[in-house]
C-alpha positions in Angstrom: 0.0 0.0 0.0 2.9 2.3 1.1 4.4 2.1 -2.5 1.6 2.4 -4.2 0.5 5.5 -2.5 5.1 6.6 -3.4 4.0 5.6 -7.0 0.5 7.6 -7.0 2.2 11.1 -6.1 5.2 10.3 -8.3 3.2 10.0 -11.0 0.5 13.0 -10.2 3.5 15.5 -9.9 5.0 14.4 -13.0 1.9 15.2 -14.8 1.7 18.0 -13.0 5.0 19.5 -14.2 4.5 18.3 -17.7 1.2 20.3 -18.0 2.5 23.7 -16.2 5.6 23.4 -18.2 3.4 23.1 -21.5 1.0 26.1 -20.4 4.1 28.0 -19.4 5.9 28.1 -23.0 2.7 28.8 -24.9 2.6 31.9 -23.4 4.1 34.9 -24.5 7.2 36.5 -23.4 6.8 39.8 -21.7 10.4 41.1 -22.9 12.3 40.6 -26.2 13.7 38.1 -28.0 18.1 39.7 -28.7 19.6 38.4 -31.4 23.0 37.2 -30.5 24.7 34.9 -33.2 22.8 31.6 -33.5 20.2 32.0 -30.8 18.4 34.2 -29.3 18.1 35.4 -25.5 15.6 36.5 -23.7 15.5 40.4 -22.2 13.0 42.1 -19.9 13.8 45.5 -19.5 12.0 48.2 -16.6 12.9 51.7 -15.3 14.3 54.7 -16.9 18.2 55.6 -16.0 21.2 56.0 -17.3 22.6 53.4 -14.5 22.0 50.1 -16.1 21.5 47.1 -13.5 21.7 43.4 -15.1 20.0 40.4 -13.0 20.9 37.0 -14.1 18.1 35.0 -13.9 19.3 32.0 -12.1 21.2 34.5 -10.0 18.4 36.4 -9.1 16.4 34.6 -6.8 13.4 35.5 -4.7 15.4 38.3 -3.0 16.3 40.0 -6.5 12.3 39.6 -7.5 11.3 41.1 -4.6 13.2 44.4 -5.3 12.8 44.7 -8.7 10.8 47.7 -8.2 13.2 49.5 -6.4 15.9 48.9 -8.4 13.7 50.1 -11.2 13.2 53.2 -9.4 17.1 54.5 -9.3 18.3 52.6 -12.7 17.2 51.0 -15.7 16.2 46.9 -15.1 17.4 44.2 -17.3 16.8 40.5 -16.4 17.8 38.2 -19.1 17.3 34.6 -18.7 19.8 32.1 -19.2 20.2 29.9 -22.3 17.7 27.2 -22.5 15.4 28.1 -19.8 12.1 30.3 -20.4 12.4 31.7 -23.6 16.0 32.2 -23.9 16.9 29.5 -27.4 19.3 26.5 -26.4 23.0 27.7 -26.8 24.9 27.1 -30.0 28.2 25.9 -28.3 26.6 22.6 -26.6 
């Protein structure tokens, strides 16, 4: 019974994540798309400065999420993802 219930949430959280990543790409990015070479990476830009702050995505984290609108305040926001995740394309040099 015990692995049977292990096998039952294995399986419903698997189908979970397969169905939220599915909905997730079919959305549409709310940056833009750069150009660079063979792929392109994704860019979401916020504030007006002449002081330009860059957030790594996977660098980030909840702490850098949480003051995004204060750094967008004093300079001009740009979070790009990293290649292969969210809409960033896969990276040429694999």
């Amino acid at each position: 019974m015990y692995i049977l219930i292990n096998h039952t949430i294995l399986i419903a959280t698997t189908v979970h994540q397969i169905i939220a990543t599915w909905i997730e790409h079919k959305k549409c990015s709310t940056g833009e798309l750069l150009d660079i070479s063979a792929y392109k990476l994704h860019l979401f830009t916020i504030g007006d400065s002449h002081v330009t702050v860059l957030l790594d995505y996977g660098l980030a984290g909840m702490e850098g999420y949480l003051l995004i609108p204060d750094i967008a305040k004093i300079a001009l926001l740009r979070i790009s993802d990293c290649t292969e995740y969210d809409w960033s394309h896969f990276s040429p040099l694999r």
